[in-house]
C-alpha positions as CSV (number, residue, x, y, z in Angstrom):
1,X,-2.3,8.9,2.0
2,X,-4.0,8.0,5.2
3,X,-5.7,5.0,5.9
4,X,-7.8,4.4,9.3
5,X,-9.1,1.1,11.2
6,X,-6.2,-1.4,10.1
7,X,-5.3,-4.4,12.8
8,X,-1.4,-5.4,12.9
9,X,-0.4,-7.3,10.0
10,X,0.1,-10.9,10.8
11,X,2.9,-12.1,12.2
12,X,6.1,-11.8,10.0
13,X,4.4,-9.9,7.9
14,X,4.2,-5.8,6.8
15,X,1.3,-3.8,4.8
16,X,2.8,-2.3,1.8
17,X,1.3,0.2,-0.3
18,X,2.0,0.6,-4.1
19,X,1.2,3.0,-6.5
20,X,-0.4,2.2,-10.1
21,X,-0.4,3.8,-12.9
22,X,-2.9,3.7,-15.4
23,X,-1.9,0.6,-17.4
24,X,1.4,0.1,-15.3
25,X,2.5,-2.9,-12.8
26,X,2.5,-1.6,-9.3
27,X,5.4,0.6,-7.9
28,X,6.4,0.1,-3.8
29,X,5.2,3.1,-2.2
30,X,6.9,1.9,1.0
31,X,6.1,-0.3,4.3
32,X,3.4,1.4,6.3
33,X,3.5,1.8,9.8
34,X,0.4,1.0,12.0
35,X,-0.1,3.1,14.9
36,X,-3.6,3.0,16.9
37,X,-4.9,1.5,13.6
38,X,-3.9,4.1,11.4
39,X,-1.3,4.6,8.6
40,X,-0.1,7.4,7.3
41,X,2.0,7.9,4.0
42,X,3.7,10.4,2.0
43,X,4.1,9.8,-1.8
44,X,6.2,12.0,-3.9
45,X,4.9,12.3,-7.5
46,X,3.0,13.8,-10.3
47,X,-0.5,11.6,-9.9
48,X,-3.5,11.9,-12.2
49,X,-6.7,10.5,-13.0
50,X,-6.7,7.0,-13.3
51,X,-3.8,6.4,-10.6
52,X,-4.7,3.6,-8.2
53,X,-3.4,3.3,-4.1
54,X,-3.7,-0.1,-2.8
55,X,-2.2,-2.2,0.3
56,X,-1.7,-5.7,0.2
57,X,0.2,-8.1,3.1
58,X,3.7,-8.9,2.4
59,X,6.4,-10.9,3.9
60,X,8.4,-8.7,6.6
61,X,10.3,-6.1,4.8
62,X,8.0,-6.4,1.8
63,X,8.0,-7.8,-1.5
64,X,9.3,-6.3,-4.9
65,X,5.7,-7.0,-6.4
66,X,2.2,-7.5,-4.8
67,X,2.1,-11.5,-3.6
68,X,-1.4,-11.0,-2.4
69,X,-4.5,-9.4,-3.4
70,X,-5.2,-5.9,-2.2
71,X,-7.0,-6.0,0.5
72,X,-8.1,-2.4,-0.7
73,X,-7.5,-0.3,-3.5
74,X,-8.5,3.2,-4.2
75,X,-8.8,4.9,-8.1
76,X,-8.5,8.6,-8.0
């Protein structure tokens, strides 16, 4: 998953990705790392149609469910 144009995350804070199945809470898909504005992450798993990829700002270290709302989300 690659996402392109992000600013640093606030101070004291991380982007986190998570990984939503159809009808499911969200699952951590790990802290991404911002480098020239982009991220780029590797998720491991059988993904199908209705599986959403979102990014929402967490404390530092990131949070065992999203505190924020995504600031985007994409439905494949």
């Amino acid at each position: 998953v690659r996402f392109d144009g992000l600013e640093p995350p606030p101070a004291g804070s991380d982007y986190q990705l998570w990984a939503i199945a159809p009808g499911a809470d969200p699952a951590s898909a790990g802290i991404l790392a911002i480098e020239d504005g982009h991220a780029l992450a590797s998720v491991e798993g059988d993904f199908g149609a209705g599986w959403t990829f979102a990014i929402t700002v967490e404390p530092e270290g990131g949070s065992p469910a999203p505190t924020t709302d995504p600031l985007v989300a994409v439905t494949f």
